[in-house]
N, C-alpha and C positions, 0 to 999 in steps of 0.2 A: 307740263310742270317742269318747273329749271331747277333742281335741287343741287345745293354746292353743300361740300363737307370742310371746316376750316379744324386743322389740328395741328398738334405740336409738328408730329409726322406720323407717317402712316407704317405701319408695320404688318407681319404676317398673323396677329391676330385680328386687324381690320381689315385686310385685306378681299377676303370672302366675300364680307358682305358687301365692300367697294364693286367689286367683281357681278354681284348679283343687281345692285341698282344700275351699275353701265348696261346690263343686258337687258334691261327695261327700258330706260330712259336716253341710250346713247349719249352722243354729245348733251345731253341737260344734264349730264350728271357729270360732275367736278367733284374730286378732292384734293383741297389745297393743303400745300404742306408748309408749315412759317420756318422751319426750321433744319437744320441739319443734324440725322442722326446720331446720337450719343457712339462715343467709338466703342465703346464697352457694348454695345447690343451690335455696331458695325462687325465687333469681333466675332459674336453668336452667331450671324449670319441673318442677320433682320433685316440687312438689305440688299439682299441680292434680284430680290423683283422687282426691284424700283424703275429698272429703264426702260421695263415692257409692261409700266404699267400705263394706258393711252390714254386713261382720265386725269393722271396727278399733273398738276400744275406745284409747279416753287416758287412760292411767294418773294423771294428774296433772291429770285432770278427776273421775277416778271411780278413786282408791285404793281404796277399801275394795270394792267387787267386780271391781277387776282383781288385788287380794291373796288372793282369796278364788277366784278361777279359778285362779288358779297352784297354792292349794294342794289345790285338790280334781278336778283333771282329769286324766286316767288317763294323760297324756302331756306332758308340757312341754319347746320347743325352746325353746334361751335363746342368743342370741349379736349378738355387736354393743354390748355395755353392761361398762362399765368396772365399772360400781356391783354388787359380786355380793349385797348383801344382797336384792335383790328374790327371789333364787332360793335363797339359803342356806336358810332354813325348809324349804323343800321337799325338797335336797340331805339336810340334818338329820336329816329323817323319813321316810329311807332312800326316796322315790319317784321313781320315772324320770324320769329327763332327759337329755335330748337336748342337748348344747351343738353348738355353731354359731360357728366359727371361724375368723378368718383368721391370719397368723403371727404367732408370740410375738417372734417378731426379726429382724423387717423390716433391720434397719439391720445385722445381724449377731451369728452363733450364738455368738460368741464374749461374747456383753451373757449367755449361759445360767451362767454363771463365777461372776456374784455373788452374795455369799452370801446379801443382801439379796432379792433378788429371788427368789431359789431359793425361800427361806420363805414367800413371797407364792404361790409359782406351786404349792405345796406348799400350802396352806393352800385355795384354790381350784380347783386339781385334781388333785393327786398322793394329798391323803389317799382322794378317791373313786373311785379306780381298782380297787378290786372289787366297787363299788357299782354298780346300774344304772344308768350314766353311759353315756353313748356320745359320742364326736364327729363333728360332719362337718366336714370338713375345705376350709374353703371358699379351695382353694391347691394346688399342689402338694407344696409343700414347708412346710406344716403340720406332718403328720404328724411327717416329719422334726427337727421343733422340738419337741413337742411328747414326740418318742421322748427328746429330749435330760435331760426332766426326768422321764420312766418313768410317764409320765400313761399311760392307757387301752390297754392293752396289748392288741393283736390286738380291738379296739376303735375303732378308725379308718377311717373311711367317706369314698370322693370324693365331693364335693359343690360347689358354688360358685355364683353366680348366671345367674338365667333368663329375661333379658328377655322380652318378648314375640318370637314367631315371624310371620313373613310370609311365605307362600305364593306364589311369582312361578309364570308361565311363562318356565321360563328366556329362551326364544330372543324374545321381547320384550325381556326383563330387560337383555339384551346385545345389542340393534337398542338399547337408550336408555343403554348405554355407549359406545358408537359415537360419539367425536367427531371432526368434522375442524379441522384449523386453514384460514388464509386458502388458502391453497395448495392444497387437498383432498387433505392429508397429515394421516395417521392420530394426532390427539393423545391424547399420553395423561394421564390424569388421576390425581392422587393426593391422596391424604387425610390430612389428620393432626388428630385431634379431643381436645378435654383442656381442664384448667386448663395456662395456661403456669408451670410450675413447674420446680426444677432437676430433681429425681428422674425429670421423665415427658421429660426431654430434647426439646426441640420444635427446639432447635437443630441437631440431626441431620437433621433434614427442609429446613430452609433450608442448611443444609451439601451436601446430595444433591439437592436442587434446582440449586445453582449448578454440579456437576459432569453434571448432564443437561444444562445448558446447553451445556457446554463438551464434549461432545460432540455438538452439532448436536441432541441430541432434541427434538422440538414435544411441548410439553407441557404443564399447569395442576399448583399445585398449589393446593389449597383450606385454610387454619388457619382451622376452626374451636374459637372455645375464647376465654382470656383470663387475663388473671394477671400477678402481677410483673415478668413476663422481656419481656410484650408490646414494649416500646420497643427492648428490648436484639434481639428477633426483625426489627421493623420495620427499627434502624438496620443489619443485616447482609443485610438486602432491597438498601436503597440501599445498600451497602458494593459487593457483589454484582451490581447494574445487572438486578436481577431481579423491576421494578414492573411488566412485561406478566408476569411469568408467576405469580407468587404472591399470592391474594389472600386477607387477610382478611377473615372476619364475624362476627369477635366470636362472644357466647354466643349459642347455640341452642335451643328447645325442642327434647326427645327426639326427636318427629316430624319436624323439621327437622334433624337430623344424623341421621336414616336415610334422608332422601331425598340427601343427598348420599353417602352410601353407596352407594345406589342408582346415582346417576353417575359412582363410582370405579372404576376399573382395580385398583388400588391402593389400598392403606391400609396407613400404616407406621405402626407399635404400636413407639414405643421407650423406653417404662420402666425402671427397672433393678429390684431387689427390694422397693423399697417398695410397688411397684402390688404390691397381697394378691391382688386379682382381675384386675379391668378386663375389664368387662360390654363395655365396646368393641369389644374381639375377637369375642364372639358376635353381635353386632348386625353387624359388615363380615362375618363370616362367612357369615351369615344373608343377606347383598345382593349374595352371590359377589364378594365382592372378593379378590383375590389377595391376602395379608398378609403382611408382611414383621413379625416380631417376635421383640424379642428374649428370650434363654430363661428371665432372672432374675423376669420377670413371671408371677404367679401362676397364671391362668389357661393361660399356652403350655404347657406340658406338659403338660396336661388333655387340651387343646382341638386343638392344631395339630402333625400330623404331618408334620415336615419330608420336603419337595419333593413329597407323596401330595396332604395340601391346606392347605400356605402352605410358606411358610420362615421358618427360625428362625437371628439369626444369634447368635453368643456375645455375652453381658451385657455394655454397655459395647466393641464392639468396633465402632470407626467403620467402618473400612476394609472387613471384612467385610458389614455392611449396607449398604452401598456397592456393594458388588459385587452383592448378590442384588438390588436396586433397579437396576440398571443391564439385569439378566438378563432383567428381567420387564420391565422399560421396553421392550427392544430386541426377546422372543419370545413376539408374542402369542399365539401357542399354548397356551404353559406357560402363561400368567398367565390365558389362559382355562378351561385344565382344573384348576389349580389353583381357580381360582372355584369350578368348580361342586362339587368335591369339598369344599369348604368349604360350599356351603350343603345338602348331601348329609347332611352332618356332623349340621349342626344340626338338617337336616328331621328326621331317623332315633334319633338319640341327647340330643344336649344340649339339649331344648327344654323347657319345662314342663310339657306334658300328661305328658311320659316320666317326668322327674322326679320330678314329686307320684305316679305313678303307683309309682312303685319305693319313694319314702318312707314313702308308705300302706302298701306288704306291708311293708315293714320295720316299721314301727310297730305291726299286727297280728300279725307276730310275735312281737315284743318283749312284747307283751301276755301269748303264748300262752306265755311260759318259751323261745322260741329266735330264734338269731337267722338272719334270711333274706339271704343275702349274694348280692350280684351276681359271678358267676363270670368275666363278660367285665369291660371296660371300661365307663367311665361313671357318671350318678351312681348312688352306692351300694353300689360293688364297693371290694372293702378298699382304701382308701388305699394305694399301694405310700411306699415310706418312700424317697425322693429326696432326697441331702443338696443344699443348693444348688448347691456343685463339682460335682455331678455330673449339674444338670440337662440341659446341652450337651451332654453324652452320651447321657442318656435320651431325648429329644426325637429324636436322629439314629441309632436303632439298627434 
């Protein structure tokens, strides 16, 4: 089997699983990159493995045999790219593809209305929905969007991103979340990792910061990240009187915000529906953090089974992520069995050896005229069709 991967560009959250089909498939396996990384993720440190990686091909270094693997390799996954002429030719000549997905309407199902856009979303994937098209659906609530415009019908696969996995011995993992304040009272530590932007709300964490205060709790909180809101975050620090407990450090190498990972109790995830994924959640997962997140984010319903291992509170609803940050502040019990069923999670199901593992028999499948569906949860098992209203249900059943 020749399987080629075509994306915008490849990053340290594809990376894994790239890593896991080369060691299957050798040279058959390709991922092609159309584009040159955003300097803003260049600055994060998103690509520093790009020149040792011995599958990626650049398209916009070598067009003519990255156009020539797309149309001649027995399998092509295509997502993450605006531009669909790369992949039309092949679409055309009725051959398999795999699309690769996050939502059609982040901002709202109610943008599926126009007429304009319908044609557009019809023109790229509604006429191919008896063709051997499949999607994976990198979101919970893809699917759901995707049902809106009758694309891929009983055709929808979970999927979503796979950073790398780390292997702790827990009971060290949690001797090095062990902190005390001056006092040798038990502090607890929190995480909030991101661009400062409005959508990933970072003001909810200095908002629940100042109300642990005013409860007496000893505590740290860590913003790592950076972005337009930084000042407006800073000046409700000092608003606040909250310069011993809250500190930033700017942008981080990936390696360096999972070692803070590693020393959180906590880590609050408060995106509303724009985050598609947020590979964030599996990395604090992965470091047994307790995760407070809320449900509009792509990944929580995948990923995080509320009060088993995190909590989820409703999209946009302060007062209740207030409360589950307060609960886990105050029981560390719960915030430590929550941890480890969260990195339980990831050792067991959403890692990348599992992953590439289940996409491979899918794709061998697919090869052989059927298709091989995962029966449990996880990636690969039919997408269930979640509308957004009703992910706060889904997440708490």
């Amino acid at each position: 089997m020749k399987l080629t991967v075509v994306s915008n560009y490849i990053n340290h959250h594809q990376i894994p699983v790239a890593r896991e089909l080369y060691n299957k498939l050798k040279d058959d396996y390709v991922f092609i990159q159309t584009e040159p990384m955003e300097e803003e993720r260049v600055k994060m440190g998103w690509a520093n493995e790009l020149d040792k990686l011995p599958f990626l091909k650049l398209y916009y270094k070598e067009p003519d045999v990255c156009s020539q693997l797309i149309m001649e390799s027995d399998i092509v996954i295509f997502g993450g790219i605006e531009d669909e002429n790369y992949i039309k030719p092949r679409l055309d000549a009725g051959k398999i593809v795999i699309r690769m997905s996050e939502r059609l309407y982040k901002e709202g199902q109610w943008k599926s209305i126009s007429p304009r856009g319908r044609k557009k979303k019809y023109e790229d994937h509604g006429k191919y929905k008896d063709a051997q098209v499949y999607l994976l659906c990198c979101g919970a609530y893809v699917a759901s969007d995707f049902g809106l415009i009758h694309a891929y019908p009983d055709k929808m696969f979970t999927w979503g991103y796979f950073p790398a996995i780390y292997e702790y011995d827990l009971k060290t993992l949690f001797f090095k979340k062990l902190h005390l304040d001056s006092s040798g009272k038990k502090c607890v530590r929190l995480l909030w990792a991101g661009r400062f932007i409005d959508w990933k709300h970072p003001e909810y964490a200095i908002k629940v910061a100042r109300d642990l205060k005013k409860k007496g709790i000893s505590y740290q909180l860590d913003m790592v990240g950076g972005g337009p809101l930084e000042e407006k975050l800073k000046a409700m620090v000092t608003k606040y009187r909250l310069e011993n407990e809250v500190i930033f450090h700017g942008f981080q190498p990936p390696q360096n915000v999972r070692r803070y990972m590693e020393d959180a109790d906590i880590f609050l995830f408060t995106s509303d529906y724009q985050e598609g994924w947020g590979a964030v959640l599996n990395e604090a997962m992965n470091s047994a953090c307790a995760v407070v997140a809320g449900h509009g984010i792509g990944a929580t319903p995948y990923l995080v089974r509320h009060m088993e291992n995190g909590q989820v509170y409703k999209n946009k609803c302060y007062r209740e992520f207030r409360e589950q940050v307060l609960e886990l502040a105050t029981n560390e019990e719960l915030c430590k069995k929550l941890g480890e069923k969260a990195y339980e999670t990831m050792l067991t199901v959403w890692n990348p050896k599992e992953a590439s593992r289940r996409l491979y028999a899918f794709c061998e499948g697919v090869l052989e005229g059927k298709i091989i569906c995962r029966k449990d949860e996880g990636p690969m098992s039919m997408a269930p069709d979640i509308a957004p209203r009703k992910g706060y249900e889904y997440v708490r059943r």
